[in-house]
N, CA, C and O atoms as a Tripos MOL2 file, in Angstrom:
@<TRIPOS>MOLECULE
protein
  308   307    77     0     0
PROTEIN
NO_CHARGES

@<TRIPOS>ATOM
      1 N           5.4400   20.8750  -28.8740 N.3       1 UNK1
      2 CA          5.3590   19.9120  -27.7830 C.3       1 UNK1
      3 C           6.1640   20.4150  -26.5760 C.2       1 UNK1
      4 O           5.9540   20.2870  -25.3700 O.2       1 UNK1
      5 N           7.1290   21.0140  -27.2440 N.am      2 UNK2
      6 CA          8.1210   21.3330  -26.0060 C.3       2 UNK2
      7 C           7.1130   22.6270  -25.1270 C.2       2 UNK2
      8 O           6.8260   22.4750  -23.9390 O.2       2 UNK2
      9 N           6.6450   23.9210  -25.9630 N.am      3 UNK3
     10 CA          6.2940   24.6160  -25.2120 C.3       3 UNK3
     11 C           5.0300   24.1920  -24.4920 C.2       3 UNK3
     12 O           4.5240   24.8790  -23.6050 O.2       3 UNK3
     13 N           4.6000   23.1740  -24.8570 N.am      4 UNK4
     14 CA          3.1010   22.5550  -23.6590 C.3       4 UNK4
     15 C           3.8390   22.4310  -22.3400 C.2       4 UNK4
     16 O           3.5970   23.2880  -21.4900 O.2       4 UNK4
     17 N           4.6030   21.5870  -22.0990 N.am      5 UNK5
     18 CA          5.5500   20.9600  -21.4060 C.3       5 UNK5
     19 C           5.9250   21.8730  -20.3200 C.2       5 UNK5
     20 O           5.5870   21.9440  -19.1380 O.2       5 UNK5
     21 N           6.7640   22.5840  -21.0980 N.am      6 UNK6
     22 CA          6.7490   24.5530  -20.4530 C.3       6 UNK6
     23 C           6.0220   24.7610  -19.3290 C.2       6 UNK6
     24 O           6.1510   24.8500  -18.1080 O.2       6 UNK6
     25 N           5.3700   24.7970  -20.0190 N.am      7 UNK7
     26 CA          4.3600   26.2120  -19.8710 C.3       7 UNK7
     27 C           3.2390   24.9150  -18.4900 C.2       7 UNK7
     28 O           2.4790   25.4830  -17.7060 O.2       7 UNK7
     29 N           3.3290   23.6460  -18.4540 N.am      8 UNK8
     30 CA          2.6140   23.0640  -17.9940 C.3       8 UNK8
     31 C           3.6250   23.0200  -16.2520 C.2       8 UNK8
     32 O           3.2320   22.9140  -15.0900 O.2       8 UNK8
     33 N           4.9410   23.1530  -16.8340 N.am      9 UNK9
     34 CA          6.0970   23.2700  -15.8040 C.3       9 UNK9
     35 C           6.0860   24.8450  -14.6540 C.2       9 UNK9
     36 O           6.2800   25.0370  -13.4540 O.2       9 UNK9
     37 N           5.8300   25.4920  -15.5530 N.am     10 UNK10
     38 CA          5.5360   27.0020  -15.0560 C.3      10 UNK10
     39 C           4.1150   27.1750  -14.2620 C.2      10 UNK10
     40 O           4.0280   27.8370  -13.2280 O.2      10 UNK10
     41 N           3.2120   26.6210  -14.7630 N.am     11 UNK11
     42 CA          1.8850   25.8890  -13.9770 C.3      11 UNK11
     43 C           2.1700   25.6250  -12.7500 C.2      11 UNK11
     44 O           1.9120   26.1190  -11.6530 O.2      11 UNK11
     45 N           2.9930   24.3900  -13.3140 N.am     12 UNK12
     46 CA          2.6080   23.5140  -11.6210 C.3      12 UNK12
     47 C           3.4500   24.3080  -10.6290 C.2      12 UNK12
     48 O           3.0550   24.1260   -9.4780 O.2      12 UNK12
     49 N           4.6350   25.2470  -10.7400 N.am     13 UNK13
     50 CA          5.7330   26.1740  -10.2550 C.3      13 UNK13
     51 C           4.7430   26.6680   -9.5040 C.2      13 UNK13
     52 O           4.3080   26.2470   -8.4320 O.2      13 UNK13
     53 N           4.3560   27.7710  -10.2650 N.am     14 UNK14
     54 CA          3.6880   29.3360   -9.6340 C.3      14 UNK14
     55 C           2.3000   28.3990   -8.2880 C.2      14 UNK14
     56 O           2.2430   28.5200   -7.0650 O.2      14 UNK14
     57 N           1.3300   27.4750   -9.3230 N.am     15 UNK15
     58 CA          0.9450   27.1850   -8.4420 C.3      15 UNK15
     59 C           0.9470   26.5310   -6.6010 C.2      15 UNK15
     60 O           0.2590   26.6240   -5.5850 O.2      15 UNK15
     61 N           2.2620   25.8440   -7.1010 N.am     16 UNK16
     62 CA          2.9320   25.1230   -6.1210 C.3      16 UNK16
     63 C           3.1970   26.4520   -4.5940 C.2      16 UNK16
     64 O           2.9890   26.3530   -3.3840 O.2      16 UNK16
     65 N           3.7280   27.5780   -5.4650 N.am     17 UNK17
     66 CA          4.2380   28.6080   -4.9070 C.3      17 UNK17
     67 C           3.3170   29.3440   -4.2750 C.2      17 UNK17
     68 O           3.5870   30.2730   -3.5140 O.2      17 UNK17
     69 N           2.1160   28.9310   -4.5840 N.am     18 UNK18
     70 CA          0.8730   30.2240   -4.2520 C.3      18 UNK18
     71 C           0.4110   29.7560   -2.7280 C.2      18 UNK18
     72 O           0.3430   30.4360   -1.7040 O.2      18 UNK18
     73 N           0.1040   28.2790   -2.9550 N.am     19 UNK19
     74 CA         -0.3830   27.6340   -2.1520 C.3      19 UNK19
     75 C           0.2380   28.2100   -0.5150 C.2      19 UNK19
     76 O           1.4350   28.4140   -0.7200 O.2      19 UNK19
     77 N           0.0300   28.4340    0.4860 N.am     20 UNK20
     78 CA          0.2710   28.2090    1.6970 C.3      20 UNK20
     79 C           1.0740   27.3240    2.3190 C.2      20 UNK20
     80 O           0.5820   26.1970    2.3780 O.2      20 UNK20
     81 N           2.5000   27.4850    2.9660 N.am     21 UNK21
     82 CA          3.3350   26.1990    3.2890 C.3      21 UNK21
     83 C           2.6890   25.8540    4.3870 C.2      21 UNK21
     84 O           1.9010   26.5550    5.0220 O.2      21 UNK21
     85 N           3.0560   24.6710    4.6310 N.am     22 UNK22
     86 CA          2.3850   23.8770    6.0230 C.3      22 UNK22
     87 C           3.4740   24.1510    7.0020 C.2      22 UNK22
     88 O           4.6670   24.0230    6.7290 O.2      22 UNK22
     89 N           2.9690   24.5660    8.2520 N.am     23 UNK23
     90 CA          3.5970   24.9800    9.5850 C.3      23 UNK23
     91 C           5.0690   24.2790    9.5960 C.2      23 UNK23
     92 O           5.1460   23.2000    9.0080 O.2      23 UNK23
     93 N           6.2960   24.8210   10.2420 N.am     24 UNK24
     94 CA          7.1590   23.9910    9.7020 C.3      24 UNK24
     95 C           7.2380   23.3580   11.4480 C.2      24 UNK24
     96 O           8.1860   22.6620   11.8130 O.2      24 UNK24
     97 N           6.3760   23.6460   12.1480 N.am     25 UNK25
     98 CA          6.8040   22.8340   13.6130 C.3      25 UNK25
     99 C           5.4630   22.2030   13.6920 C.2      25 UNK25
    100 O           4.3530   22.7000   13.5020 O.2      25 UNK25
    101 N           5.8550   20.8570   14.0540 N.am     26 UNK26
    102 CA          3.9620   19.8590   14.2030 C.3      26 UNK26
    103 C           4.6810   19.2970   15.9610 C.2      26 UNK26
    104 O           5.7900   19.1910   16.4850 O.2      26 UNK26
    105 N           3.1240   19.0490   16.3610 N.am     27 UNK27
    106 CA          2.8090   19.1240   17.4300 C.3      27 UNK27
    107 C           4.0420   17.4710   18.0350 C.2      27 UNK27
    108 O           4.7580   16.7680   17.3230 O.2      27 UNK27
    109 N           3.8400   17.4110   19.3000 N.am     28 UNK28
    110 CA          4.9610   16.0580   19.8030 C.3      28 UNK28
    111 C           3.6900   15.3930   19.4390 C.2      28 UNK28
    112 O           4.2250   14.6210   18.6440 O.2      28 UNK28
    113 N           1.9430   14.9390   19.3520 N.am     29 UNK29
    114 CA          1.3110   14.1060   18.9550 C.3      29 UNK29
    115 C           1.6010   13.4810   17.3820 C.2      29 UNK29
    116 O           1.8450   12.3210   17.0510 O.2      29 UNK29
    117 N           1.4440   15.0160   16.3510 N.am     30 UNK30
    118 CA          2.1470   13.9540   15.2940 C.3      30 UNK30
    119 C           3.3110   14.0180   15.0630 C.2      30 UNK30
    120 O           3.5320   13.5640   13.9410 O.2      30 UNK30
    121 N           4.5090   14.4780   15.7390 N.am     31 UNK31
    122 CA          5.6020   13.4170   15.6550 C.3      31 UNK31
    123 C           5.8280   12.0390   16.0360 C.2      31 UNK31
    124 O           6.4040   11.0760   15.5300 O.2      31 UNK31
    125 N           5.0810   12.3050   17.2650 N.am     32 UNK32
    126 CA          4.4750   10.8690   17.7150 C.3      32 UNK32
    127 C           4.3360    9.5980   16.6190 C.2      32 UNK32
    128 O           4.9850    8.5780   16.3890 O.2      32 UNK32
    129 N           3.0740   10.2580   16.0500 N.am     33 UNK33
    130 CA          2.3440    9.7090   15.0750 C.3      33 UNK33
    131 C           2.9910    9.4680   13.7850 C.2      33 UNK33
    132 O           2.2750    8.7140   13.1260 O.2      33 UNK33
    133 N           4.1390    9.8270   13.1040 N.am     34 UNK34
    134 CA          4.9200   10.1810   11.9990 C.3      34 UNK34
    135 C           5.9930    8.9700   12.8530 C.2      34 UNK34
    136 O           6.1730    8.0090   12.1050 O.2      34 UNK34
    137 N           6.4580    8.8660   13.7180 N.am     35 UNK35
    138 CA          7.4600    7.5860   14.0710 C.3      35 UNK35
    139 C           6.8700    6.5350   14.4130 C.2      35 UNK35
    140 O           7.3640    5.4420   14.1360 O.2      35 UNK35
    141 N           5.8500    6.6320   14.9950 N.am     36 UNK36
    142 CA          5.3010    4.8490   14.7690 C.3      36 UNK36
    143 C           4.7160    4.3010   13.4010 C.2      36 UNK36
    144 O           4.5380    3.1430   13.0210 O.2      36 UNK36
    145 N           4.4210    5.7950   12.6490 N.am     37 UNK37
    146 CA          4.0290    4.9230   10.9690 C.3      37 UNK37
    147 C           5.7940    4.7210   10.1390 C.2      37 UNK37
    148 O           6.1360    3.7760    9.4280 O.2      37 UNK37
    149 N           6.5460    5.7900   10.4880 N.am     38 UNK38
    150 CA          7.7680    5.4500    9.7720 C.3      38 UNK38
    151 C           8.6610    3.6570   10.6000 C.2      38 UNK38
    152 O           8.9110    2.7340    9.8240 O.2      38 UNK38
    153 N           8.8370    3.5790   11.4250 N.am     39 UNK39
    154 CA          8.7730    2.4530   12.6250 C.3      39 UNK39
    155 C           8.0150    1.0140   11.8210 C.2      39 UNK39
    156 O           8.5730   -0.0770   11.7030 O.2      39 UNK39
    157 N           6.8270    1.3060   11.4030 N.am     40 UNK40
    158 CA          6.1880    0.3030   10.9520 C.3      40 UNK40
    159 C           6.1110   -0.2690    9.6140 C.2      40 UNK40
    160 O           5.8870   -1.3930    9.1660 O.2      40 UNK40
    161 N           6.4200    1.1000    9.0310 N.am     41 UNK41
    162 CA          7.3210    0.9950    7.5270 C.3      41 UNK41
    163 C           8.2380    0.1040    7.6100 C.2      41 UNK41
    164 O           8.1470   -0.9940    7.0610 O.2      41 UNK41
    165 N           9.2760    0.5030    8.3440 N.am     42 UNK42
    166 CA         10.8680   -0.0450    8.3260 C.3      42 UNK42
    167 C          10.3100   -1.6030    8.5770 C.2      42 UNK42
    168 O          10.5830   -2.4190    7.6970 O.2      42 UNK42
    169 N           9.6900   -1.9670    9.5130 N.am     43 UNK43
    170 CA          9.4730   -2.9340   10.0860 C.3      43 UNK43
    171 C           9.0010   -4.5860    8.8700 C.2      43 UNK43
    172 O           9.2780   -5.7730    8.6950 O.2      43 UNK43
    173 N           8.0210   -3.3070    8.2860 N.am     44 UNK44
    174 CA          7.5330   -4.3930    7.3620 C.3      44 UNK44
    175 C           8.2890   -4.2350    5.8040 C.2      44 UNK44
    176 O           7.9070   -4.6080    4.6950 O.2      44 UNK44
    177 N           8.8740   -3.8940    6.0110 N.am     45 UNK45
    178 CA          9.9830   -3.7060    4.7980 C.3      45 UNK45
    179 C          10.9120   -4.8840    5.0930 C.2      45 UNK45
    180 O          11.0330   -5.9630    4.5130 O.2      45 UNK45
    181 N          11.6440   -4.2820    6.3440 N.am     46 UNK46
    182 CA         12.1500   -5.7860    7.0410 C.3      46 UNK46
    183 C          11.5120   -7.1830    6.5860 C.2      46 UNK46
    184 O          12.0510   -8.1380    6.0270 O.2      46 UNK46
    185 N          10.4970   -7.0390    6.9070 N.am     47 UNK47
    186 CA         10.1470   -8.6510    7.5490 C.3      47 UNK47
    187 C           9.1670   -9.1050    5.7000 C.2      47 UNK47
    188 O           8.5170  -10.1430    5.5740 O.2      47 UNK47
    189 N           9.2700   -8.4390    4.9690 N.am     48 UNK48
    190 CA          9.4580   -8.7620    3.6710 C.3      48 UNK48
    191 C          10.8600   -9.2640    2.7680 C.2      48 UNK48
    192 O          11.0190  -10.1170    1.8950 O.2      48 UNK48
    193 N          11.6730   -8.3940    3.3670 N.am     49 UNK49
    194 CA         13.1030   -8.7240    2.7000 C.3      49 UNK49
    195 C          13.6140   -9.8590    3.1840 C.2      49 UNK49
    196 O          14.3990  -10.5460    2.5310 O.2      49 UNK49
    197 N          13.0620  -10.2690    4.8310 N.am     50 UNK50
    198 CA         13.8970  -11.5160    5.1270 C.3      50 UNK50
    199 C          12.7810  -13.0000    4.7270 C.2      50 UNK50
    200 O          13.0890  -14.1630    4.4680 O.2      50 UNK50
    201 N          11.5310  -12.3750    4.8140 N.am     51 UNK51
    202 CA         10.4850  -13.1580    3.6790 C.3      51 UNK51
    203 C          11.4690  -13.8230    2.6580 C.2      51 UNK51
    204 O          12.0550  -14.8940    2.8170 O.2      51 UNK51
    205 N          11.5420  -12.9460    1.5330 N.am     52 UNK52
    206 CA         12.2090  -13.4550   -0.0450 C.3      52 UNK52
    207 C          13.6070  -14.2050    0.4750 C.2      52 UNK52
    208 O          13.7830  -15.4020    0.2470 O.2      52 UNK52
    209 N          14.5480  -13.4250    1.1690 N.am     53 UNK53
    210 CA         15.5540  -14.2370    1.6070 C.3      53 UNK53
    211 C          15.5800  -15.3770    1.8290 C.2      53 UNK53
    212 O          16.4740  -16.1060    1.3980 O.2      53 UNK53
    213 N          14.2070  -15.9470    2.8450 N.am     54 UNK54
    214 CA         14.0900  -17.4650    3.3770 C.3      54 UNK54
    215 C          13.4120  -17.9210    1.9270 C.2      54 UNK54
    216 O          13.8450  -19.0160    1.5660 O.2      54 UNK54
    217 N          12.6440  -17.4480    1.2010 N.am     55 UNK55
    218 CA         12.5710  -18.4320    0.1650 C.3      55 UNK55
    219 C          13.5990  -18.2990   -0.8170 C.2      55 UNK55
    220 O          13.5190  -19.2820   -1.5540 O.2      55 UNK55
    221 N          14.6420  -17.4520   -1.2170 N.am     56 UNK56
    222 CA         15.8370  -17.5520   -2.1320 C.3      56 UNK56
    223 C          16.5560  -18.9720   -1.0290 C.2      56 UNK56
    224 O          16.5690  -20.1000   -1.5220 O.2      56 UNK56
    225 N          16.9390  -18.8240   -0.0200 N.am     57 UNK57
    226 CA         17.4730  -20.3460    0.7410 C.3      57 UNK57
    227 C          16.7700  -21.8460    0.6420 C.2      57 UNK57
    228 O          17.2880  -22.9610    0.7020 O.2      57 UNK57
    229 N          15.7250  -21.5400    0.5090 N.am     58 UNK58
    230 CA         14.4660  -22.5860    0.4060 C.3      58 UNK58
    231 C          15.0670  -23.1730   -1.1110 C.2      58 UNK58
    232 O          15.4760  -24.3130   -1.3310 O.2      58 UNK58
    233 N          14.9990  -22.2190   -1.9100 N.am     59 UNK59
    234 CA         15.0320  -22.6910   -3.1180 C.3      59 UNK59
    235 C          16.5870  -23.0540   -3.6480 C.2      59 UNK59
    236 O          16.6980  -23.9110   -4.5240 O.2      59 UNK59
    237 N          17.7120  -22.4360   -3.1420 N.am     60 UNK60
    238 CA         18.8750  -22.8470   -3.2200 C.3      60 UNK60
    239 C          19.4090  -24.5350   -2.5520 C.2      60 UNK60
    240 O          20.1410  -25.4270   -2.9790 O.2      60 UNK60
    241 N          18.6780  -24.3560   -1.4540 N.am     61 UNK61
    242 CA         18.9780  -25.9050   -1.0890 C.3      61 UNK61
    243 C          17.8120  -27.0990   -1.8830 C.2      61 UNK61
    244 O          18.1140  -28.2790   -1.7010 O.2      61 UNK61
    245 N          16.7800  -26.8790   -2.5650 N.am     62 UNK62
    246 CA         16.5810  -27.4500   -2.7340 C.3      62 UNK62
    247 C          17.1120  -27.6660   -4.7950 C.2      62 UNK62
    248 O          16.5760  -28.5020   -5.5220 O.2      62 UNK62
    249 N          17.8970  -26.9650   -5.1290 N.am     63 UNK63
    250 CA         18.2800  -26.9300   -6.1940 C.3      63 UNK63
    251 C          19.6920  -27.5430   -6.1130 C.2      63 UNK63
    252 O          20.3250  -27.9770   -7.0750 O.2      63 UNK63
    253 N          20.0450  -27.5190   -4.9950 N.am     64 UNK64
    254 CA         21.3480  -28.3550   -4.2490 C.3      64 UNK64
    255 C          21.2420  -29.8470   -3.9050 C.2      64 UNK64
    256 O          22.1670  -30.6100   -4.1850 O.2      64 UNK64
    257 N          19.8910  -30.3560   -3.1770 N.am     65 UNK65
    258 CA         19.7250  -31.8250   -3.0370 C.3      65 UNK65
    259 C          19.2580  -32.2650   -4.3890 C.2      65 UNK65
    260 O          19.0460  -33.4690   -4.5320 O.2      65 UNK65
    261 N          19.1030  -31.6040   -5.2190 N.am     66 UNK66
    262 CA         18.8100  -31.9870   -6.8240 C.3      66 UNK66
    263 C          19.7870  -32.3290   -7.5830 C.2      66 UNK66
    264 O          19.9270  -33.3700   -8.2240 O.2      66 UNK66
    265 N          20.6260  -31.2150   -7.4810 N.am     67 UNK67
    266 CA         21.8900  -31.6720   -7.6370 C.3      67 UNK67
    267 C          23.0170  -32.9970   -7.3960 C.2      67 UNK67
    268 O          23.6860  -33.7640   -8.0880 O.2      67 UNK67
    269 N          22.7890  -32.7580   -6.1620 N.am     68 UNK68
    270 CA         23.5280  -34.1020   -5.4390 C.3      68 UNK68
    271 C          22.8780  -35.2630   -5.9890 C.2      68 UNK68
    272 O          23.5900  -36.1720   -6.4170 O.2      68 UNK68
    273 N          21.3060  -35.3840   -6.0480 N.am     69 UNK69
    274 CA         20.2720  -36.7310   -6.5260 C.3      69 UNK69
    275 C          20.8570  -37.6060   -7.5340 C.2      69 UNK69
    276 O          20.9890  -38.8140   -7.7340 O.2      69 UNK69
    277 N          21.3110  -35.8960   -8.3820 N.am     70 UNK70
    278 CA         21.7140  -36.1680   -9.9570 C.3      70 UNK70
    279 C          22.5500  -36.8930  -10.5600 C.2      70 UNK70
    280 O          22.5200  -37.7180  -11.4730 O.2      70 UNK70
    281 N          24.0580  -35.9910   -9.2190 N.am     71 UNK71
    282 CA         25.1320  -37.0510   -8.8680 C.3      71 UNK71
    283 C          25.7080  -38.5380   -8.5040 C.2      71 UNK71
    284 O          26.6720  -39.2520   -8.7760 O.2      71 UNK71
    285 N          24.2040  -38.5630   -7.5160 N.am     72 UNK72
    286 CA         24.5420  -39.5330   -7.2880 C.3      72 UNK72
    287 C          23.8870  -40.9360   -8.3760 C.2      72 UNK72
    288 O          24.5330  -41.9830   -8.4280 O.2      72 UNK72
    289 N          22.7620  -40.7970   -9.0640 N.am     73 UNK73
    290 CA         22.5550  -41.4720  -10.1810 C.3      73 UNK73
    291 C          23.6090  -41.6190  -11.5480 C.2      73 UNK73
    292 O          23.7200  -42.3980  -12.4940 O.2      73 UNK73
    293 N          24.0860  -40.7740  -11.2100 N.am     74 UNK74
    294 CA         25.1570  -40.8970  -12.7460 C.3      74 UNK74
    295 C          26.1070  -41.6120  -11.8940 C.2      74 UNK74
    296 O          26.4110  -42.7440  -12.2690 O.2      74 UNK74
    297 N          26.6040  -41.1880  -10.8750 N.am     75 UNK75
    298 CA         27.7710  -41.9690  -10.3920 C.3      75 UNK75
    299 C          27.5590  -43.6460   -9.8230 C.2      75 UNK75
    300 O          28.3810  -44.3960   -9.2970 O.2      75 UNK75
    301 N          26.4830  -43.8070  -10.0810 N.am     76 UNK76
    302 CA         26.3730  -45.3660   -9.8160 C.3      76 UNK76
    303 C          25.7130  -45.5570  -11.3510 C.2      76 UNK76
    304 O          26.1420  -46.6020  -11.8400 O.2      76 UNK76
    305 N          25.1060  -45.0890  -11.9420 N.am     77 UNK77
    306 CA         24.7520  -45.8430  -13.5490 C.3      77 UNK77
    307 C          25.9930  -45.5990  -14.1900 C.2      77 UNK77
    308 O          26.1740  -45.9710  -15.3490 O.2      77 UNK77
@<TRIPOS>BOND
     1     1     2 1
     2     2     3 1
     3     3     4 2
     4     3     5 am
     5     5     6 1
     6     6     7 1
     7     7     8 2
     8     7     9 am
     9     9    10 1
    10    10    11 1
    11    11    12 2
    12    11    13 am
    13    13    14 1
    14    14    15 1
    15    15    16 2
    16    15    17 am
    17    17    18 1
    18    18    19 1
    19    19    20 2
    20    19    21 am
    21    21    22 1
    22    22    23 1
    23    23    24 2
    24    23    25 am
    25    25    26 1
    26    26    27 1
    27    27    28 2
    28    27    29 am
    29    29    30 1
    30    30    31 1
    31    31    32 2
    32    31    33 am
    33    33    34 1
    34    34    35 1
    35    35    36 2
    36    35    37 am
    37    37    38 1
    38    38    39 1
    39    39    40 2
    40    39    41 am
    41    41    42 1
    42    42    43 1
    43    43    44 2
    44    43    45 am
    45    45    46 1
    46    46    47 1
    47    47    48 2
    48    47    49 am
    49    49    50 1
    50    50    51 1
    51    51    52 2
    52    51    53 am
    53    53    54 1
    54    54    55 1
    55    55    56 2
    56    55    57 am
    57    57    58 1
    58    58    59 1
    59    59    60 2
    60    59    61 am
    61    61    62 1
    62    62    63 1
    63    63    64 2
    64    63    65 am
    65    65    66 1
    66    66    67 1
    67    67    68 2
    68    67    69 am
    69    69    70 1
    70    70    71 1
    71    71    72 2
    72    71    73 am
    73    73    74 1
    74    74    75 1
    75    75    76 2
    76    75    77 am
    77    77    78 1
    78    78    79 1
    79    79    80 2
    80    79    81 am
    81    81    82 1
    82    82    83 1
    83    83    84 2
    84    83    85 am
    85    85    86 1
    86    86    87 1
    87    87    88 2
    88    87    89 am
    89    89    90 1
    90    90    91 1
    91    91    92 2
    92    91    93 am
    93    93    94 1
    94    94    95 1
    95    95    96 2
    96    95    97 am
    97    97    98 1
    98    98    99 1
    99    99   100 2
   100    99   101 am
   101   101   102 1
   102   102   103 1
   103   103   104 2
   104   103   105 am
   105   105   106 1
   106   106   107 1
   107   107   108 2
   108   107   109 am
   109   109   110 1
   110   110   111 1
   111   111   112 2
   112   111   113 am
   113   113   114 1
   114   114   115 1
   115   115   116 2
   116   115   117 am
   117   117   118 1
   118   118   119 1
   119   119   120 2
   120   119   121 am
   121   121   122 1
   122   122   123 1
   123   123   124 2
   124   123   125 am
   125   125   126 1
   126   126   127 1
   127   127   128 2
   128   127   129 am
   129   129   130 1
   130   130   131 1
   131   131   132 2
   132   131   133 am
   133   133   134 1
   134   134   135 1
   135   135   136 2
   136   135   137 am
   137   137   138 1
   138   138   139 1
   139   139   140 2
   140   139   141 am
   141   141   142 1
   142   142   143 1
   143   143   144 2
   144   143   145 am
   145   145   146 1
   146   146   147 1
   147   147   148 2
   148   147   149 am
   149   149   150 1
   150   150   151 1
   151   151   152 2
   152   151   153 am
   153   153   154 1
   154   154   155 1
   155   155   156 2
   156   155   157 am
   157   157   158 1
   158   158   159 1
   159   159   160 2
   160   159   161 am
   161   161   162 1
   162   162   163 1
   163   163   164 2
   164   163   165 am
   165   165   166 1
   166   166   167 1
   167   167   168 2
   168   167   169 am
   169   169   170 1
   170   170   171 1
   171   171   172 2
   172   171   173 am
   173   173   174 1
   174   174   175 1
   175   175   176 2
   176   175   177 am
   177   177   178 1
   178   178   179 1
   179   179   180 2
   180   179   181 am
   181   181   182 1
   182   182   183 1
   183   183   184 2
   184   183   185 am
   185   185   186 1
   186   186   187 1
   187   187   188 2
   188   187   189 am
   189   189   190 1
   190   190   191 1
   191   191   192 2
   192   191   193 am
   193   193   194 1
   194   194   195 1
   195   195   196 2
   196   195   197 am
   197   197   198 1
   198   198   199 1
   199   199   200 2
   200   199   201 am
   201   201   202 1
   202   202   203 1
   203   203   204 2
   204   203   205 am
   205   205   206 1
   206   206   207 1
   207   207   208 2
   208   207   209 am
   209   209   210 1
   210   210   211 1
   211   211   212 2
   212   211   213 am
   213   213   214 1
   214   214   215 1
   215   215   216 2
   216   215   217 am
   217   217   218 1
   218   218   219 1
   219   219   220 2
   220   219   221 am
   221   221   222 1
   222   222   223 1
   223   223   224 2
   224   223   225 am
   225   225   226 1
   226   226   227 1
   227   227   228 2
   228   227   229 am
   229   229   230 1
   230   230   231 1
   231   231   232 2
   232   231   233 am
   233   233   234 1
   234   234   235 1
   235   235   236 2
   236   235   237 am
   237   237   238 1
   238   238   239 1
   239   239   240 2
   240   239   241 am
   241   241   242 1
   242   242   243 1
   243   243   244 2
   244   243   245 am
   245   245   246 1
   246   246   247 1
   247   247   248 2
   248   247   249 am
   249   249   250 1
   250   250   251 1
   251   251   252 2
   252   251   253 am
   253   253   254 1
   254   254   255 1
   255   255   256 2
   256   255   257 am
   257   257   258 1
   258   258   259 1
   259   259   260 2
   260   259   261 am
   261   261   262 1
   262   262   263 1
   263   263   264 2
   264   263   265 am
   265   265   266 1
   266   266   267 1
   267   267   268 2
   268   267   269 am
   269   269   270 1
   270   270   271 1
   271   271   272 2
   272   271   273 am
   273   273   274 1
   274   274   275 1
   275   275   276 2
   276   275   277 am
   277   277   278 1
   278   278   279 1
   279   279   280 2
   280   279   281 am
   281   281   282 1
   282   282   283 1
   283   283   284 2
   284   283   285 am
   285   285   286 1
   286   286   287 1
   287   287   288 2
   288   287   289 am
   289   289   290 1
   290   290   291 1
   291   291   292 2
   292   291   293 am
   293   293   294 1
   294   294   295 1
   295   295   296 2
   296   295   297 am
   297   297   298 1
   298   298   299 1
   299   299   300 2
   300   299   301 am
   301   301   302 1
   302   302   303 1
   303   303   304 2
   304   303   305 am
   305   305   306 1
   306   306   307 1
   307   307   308 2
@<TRIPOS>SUBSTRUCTURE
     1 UNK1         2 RESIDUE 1 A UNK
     2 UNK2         6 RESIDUE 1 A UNK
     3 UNK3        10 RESIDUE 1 A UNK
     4 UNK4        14 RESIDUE 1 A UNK
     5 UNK5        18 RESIDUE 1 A UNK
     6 UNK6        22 RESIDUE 1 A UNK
     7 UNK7        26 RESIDUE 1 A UNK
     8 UNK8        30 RESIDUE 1 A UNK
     9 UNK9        34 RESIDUE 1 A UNK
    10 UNK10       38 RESIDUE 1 A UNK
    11 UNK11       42 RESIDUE 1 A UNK
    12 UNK12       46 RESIDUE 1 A UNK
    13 UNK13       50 RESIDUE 1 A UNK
    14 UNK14       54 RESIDUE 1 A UNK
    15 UNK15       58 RESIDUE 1 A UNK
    16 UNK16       62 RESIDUE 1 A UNK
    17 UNK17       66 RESIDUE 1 A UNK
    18 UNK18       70 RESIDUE 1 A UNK
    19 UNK19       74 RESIDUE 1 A UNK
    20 UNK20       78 RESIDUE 1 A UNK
    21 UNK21       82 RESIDUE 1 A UNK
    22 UNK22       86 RESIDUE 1 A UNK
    23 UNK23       90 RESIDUE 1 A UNK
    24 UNK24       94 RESIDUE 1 A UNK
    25 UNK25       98 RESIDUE 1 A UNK
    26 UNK26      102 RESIDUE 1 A UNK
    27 UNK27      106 RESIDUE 1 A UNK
    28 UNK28      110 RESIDUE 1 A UNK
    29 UNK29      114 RESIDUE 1 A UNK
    30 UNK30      118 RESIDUE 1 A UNK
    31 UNK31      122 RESIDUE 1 A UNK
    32 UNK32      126 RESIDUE 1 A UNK
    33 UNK33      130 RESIDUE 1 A UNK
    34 UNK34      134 RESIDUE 1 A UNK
    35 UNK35      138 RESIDUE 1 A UNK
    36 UNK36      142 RESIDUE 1 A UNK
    37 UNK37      146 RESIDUE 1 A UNK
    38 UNK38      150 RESIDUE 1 A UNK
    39 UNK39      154 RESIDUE 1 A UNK
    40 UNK40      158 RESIDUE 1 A UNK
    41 UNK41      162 RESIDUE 1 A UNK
    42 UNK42      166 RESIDUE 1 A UNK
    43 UNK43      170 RESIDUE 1 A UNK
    44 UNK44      174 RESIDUE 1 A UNK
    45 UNK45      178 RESIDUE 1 A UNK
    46 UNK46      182 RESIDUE 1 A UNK
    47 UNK47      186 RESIDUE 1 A UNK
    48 UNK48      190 RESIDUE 1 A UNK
    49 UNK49      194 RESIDUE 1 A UNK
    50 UNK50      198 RESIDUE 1 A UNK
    51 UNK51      202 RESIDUE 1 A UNK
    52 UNK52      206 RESIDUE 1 A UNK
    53 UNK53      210 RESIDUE 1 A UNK
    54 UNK54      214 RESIDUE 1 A UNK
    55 UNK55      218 RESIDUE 1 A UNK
    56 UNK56      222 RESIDUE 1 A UNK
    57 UNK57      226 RESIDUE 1 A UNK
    58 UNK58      230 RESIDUE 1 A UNK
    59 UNK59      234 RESIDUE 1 A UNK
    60 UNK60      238 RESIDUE 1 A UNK
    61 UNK61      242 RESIDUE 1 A UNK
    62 UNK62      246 RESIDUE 1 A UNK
    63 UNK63      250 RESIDUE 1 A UNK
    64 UNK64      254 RESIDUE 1 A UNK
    65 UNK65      258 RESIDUE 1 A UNK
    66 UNK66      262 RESIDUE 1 A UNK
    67 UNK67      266 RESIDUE 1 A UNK
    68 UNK68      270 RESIDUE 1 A UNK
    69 UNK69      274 RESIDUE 1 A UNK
    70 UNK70      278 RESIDUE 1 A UNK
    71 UNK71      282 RESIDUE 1 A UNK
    72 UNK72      286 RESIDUE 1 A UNK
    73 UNK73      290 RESIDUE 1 A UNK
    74 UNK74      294 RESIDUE 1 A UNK
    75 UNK75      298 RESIDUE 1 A UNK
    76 UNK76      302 RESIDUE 1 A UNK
    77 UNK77      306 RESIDUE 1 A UNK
């Protein structure tokens, strides 16, 4: 098992190696193009995280006026 593994490792190596690297300078269009998709990443990463946030608050206060409800029924029965 181990030498499949290997030998499947040495594969993907040499091949990796054969291949042609891609230019290491790209044009100011797709850098361009590479910061408004990274930009829009961040963005909606953002505006997901503060998504869950407003419903972790949503759900904390309302596990809080539940609370209090609770309180206040025991403290008058």
């Amino acid at each position: 098992m181990k030498r499949i593994s290997v030998l499947m490792l040495l594969l993907g190596l040499s091949l990796g190696a054969a291949l042609p690297a891609q230019a290491q300078r790209i044009s100011p269009q797709e850098n361009a193009r590479q910061s408004r998709k990274a930009a829009k990443k961040q963005q909606k990463m953002l505006n997901k995280a503060n998504k869950k946030q407003a419903k972790a608050m949503k759900k904390a206060a309302k596990a809080q006026r539940k609370a209090v409800k609770r309180a206040n029924r025991r403290h008058r029965g």
